[in-house]
MARBA-3410 file (N, C-alpha, C, O; in Angstrom, 1 decimal):
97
0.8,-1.2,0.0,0.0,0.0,0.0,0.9,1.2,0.0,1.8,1.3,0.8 ~ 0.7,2.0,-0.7,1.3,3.3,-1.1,0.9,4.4,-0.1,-0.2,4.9,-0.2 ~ 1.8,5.1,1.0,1.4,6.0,1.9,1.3,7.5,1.2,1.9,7.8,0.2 ~ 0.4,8.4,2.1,0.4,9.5,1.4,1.6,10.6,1.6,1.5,11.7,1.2 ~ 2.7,10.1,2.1,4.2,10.8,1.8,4.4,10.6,1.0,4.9,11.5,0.4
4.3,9.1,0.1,4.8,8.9,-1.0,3.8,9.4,-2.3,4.3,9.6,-3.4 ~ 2.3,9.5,-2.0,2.2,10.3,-2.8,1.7,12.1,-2.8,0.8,12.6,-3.4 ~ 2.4,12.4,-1.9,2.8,14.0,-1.6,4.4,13.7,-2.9,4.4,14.3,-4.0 ~ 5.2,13.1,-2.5,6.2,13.1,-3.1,6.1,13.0,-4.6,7.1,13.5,-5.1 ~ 5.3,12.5,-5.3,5.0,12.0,-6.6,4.0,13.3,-7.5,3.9,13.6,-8.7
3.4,13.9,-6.3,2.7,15.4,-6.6,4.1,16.1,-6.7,4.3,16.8,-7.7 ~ 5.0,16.1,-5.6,5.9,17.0,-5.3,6.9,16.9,-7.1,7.7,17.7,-7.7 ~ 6.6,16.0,-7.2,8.0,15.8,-8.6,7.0,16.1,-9.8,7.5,16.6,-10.8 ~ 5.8,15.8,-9.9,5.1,15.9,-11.1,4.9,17.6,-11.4,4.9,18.1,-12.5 ~ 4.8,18.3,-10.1,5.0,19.8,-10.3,5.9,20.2,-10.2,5.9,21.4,-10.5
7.3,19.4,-10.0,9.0,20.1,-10.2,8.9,20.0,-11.9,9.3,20.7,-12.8 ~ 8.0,18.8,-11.9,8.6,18.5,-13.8,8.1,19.6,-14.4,8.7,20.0,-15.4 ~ 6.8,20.3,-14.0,5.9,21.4,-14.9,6.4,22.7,-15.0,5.9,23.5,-15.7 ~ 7.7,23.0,-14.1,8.8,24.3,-13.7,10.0,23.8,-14.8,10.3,22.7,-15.3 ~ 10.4,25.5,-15.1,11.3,25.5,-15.6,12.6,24.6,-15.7,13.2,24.4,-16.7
12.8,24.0,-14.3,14.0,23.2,-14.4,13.7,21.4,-14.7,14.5,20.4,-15.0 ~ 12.8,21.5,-14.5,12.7,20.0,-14.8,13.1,19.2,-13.7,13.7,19.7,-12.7 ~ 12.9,17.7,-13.9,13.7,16.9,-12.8,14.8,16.0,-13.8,14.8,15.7,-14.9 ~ 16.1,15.8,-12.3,17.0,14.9,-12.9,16.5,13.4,-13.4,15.5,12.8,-13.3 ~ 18.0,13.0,-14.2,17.4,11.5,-13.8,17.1,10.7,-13.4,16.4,9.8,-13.8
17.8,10.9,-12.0,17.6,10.3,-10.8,16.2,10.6,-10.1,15.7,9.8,-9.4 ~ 15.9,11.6,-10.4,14.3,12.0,-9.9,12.8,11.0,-11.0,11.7,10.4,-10.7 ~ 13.4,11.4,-12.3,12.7,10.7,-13.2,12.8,8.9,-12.4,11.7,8.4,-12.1 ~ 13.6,8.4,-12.3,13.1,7.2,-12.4,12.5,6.8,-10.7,11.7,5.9,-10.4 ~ 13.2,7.8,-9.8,12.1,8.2,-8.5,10.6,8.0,-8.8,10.1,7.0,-8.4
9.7,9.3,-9.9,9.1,9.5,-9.9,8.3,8.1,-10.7,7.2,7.8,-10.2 ~ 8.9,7.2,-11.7,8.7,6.4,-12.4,8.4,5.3,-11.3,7.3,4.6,-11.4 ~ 9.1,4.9,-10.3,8.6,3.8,-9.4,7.9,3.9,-8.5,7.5,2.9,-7.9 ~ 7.5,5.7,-8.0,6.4,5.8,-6.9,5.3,5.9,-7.7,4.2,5.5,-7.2 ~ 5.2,6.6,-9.3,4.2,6.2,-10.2,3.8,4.4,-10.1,2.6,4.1,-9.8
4.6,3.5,-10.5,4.5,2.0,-10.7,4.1,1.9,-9.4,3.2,1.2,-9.7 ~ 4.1,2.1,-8.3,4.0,1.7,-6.8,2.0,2.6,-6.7,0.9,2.1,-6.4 ~ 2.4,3.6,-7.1,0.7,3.9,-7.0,-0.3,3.2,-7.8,-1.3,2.6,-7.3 ~ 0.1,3.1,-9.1,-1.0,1.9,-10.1,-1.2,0.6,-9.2,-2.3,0.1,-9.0 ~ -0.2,0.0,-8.9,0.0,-1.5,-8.4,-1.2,-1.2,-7.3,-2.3,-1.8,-7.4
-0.9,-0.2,-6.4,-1.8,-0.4,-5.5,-3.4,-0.2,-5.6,-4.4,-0.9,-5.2 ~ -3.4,0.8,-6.2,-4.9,1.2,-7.2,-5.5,-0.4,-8.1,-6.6,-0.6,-8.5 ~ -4.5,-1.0,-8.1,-4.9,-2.4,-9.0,-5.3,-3.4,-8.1,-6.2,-4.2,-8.3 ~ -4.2,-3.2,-6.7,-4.7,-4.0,-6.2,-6.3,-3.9,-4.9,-7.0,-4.7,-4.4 ~ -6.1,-3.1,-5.0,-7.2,-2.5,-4.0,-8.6,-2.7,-4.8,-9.6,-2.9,-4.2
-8.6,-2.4,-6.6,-9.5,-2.5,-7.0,-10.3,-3.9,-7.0,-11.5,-4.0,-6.9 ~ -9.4,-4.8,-7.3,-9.2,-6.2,-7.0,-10.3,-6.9,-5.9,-11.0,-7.9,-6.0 ~ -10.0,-6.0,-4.8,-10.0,-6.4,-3.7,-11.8,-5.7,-3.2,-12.4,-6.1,-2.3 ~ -12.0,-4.9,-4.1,-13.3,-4.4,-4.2,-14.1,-4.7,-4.9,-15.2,-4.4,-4.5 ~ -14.0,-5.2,-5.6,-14.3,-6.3,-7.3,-14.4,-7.8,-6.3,-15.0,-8.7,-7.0
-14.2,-8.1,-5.5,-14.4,-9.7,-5.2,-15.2,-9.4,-4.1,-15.9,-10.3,-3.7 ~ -15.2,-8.0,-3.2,-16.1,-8.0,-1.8,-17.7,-7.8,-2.3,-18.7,-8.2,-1.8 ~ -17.5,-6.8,-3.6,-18.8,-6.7,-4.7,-19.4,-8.5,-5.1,-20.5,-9.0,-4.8 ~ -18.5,-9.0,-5.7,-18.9,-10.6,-6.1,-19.2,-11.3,-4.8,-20.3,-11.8,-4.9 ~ -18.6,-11.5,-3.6,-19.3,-11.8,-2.8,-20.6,-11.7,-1.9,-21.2,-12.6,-1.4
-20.9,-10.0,-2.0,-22.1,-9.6,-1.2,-23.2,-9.8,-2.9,-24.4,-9.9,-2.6 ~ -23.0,-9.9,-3.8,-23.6,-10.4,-4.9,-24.1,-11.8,-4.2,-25.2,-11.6,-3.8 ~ -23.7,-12.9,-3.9,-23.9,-14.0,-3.8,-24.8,-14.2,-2.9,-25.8,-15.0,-3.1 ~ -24.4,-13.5,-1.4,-24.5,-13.9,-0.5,-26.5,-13.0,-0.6,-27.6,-13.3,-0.1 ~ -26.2,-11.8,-1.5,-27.8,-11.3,-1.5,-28.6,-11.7,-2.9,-29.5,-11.2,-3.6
-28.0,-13.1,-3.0,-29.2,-14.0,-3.9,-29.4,-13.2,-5.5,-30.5,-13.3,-6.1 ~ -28.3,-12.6,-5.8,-28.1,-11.6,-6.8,-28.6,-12.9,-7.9,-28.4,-14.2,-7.8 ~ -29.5,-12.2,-9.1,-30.2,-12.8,-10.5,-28.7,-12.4,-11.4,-28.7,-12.4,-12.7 ~ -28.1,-12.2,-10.9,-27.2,-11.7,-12.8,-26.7,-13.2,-12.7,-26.4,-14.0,-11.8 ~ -26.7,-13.2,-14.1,-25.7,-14.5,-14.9,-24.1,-14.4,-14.7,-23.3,-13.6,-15.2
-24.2,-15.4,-14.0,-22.4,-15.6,-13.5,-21.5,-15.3,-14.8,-20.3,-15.0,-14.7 ~ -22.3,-15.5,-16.4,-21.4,-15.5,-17.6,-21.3,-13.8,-17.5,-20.2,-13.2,-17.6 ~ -22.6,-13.0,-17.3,-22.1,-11.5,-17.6,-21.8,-10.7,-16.5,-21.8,-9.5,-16.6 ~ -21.3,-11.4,-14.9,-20.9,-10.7,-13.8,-19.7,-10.3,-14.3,-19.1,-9.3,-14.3 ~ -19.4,-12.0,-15.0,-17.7,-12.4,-15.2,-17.4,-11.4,-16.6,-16.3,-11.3,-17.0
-18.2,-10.9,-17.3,-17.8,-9.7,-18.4,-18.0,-9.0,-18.1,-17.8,-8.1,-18.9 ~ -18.5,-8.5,-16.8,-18.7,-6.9,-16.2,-17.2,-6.8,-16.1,-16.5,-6.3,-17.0 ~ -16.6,-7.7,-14.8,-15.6,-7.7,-14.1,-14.1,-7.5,-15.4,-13.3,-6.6,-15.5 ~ -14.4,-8.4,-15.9,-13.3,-8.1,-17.4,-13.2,-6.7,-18.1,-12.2,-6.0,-18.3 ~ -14.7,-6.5,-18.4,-14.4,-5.6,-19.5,-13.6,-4.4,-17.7,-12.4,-4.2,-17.8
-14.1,-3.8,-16.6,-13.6,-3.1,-16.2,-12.3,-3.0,-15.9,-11.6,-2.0,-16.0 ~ -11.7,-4.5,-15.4,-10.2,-4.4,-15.8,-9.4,-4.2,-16.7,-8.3,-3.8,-16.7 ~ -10.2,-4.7,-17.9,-9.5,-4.1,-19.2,-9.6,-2.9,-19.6,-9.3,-2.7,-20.7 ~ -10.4,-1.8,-18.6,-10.3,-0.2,-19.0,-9.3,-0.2,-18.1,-8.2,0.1,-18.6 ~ -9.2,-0.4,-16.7,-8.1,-0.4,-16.0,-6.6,-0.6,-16.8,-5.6,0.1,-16.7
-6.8,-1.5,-17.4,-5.1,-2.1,-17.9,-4.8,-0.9,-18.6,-3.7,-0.3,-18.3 ~ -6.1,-0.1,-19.9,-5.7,0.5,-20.7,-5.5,1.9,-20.0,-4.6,2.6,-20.5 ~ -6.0,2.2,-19.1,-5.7,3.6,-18.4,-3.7,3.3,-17.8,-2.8,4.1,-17.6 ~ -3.6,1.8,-17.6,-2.3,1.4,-17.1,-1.6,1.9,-18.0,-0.5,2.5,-17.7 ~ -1.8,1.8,-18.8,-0.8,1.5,-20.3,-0.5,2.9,-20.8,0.5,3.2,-21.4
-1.6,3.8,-20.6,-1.3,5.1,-21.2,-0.6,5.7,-20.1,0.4,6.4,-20.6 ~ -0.6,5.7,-18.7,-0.1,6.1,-17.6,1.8,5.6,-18.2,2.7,6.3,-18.3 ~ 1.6,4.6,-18.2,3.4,3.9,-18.9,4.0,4.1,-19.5,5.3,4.0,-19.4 ~ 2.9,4.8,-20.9,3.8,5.5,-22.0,3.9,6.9,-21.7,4.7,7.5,-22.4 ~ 3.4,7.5,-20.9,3.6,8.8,-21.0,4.9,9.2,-19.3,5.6,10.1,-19.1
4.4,7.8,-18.5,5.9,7.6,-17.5,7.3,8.2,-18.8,8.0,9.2,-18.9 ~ 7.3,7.0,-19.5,8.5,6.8,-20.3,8.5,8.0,-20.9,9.5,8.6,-20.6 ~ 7.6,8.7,-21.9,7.9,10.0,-22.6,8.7,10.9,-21.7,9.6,11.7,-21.9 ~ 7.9,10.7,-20.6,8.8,11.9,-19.6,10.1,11.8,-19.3,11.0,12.7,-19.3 ~ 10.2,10.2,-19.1,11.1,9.9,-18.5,12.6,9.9,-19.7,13.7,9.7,-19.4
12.0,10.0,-21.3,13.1,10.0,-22.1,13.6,11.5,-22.1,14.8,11.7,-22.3 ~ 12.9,12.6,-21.8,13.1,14.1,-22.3,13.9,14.4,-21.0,14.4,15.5,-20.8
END
């Protein structure tokens, strides 16, 4: 789980990047793994919310078809991945300039 020092610090570098000086590269790849450290956790927590949902589904005699719970659950992680993925390439853009 990602504390909110570390993302004070991930604010703190994303507004050094938007100033004239920029960050080093030692900051870039800082910022690059407290970025990867915040997704992971945001993934995992969602996870973890997505199965307390499927279970109180069960347990309150829920009518949905186990075939379109299980494509709710999909298609939302696969916006997830794709919000992942743009988040990645634009880590790396930053991280190349």
């Amino acid at each position: 789980m990602i504390t909110e020092k570390e993302i004070a610090r991930i604010n703190e570098l994303y507004h050094k990047s938007k100033e004239g000086g920029g960050l080093t590269a030692e900051e870039k790849n800082e910022q690059a793994k407290l970025r990867r450290a915040y997704i992971d956790s945001v993934k995992a927590n969602l996870g973890v919310y997505l199965k307390d949902i499927k279970n109180a589904s069960k347990d309150a005699g829920s009518d949905m078809d186990p075939a379109e719970a299980k494509k709710n659950v999909k298609k939302a992680m696969e916006a997830t991945d794709k919000e992942m993925a743009e988040e990645k390439s634009h880590v790396i853009e930053v991280a190349e300039k």
